[in-house]
C-alpha positions in Angstrom: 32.4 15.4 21.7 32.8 19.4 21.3 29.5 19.1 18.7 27.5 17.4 21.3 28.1 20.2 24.0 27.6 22.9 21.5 24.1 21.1 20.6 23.0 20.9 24.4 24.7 24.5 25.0 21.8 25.5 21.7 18.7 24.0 23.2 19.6 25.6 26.6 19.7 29.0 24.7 16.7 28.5 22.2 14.7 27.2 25.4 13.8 30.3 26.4 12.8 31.4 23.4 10.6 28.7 22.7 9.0 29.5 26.5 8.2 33.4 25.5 6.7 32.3 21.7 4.6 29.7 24.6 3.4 32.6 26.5 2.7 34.7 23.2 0.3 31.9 21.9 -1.3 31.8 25.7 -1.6 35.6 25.3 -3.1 35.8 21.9 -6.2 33.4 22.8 -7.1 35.6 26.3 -6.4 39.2 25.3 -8.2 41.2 22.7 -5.9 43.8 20.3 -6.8 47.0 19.0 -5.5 47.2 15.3 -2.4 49.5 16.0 -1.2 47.0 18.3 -2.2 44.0 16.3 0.0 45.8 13.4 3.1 47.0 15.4 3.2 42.9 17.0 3.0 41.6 13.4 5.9 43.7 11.9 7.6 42.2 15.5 7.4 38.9 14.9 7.8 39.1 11.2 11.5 41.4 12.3 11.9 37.5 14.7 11.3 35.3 11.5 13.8 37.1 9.6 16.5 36.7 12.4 15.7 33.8 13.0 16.1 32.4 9.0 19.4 34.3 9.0 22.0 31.6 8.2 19.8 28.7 7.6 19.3 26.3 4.9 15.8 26.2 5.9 13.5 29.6 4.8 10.5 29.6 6.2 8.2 32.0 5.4 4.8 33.3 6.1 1.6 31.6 4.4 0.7 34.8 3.2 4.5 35.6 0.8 4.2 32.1 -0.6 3.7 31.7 -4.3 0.9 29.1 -5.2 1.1 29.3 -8.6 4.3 27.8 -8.8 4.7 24.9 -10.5 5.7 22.1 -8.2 8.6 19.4 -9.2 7.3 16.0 -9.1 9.4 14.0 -6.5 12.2 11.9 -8.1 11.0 8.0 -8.0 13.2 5.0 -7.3 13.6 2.3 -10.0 15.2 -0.9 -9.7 18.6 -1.6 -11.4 17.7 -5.7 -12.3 17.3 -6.9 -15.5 14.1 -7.9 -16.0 13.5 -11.6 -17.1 11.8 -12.3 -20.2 9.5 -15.3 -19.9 9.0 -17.2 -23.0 4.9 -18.1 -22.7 4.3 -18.6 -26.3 4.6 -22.1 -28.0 6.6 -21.9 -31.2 4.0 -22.6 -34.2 4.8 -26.4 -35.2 7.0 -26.5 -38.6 5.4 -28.2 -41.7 7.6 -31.0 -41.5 6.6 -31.7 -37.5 2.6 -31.0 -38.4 2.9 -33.4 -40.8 4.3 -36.2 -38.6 2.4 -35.4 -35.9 -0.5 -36.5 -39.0 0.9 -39.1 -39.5 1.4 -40.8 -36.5 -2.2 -40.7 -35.1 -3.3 -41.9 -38.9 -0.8 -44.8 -38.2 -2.2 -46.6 -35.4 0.7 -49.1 -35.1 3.1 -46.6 -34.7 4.3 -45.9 -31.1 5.7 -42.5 -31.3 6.2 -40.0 -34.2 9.2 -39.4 -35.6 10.3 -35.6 -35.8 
């Protein structure tokens, strides 16, 4: 019950937060920056990032710091556990002894079934 207040108490804190990065994002597309400001508001926000990463599990950085040669693990698969069945589709090749009675009983027309 405590977590669930803490939670709500969390959202209520990061909400104004989240409202100023809004009005950032409204303010970059209408205003135009000269370079020294474009600079000073980078090393800002990138000063935000890092507080804001402090503690996490989570890092999340720029585009820019990421390394893409890295080599990526592949993600682990899932297999299944069953034994699998092993279906007998071949016929067993015939013995002598059976191809031979097999010969003889459609040689012997009077006979009504070969014995094997």
């Amino acid at each position: 019950m405590n977590t669930t207040y803490t939670n709500h108490h969390k959202i209520d804190q990061n909400l104004k937060i989240k409202h100023q990065a809004e009005i950032i994002l409204g303010l970059i597309g209408t205003n135009s920056l000269s370079d020294q400001n474009r600079i000073q508001i980078e090393k800002k926000l990138s000063e935000v990032i890092t507080l804001m990463n402090e503690g996490e599990k989570i890092k999340l950085m720029p585009v820019e710091d990421i390394d893409v040669t890295k080599k990526i693990d592949n993600q682990i698969r899932l297999y299944s556990t069953k034994k699998k069945r092993c279906h007998k589709t071949q016929i067993s090749k015939p013995s002598i002894n059976e191809t031979n009675a097999i010969l003889s009983g459609f040689e012997d027309v009077n006979s009504e079934s070969a014995h094997v």
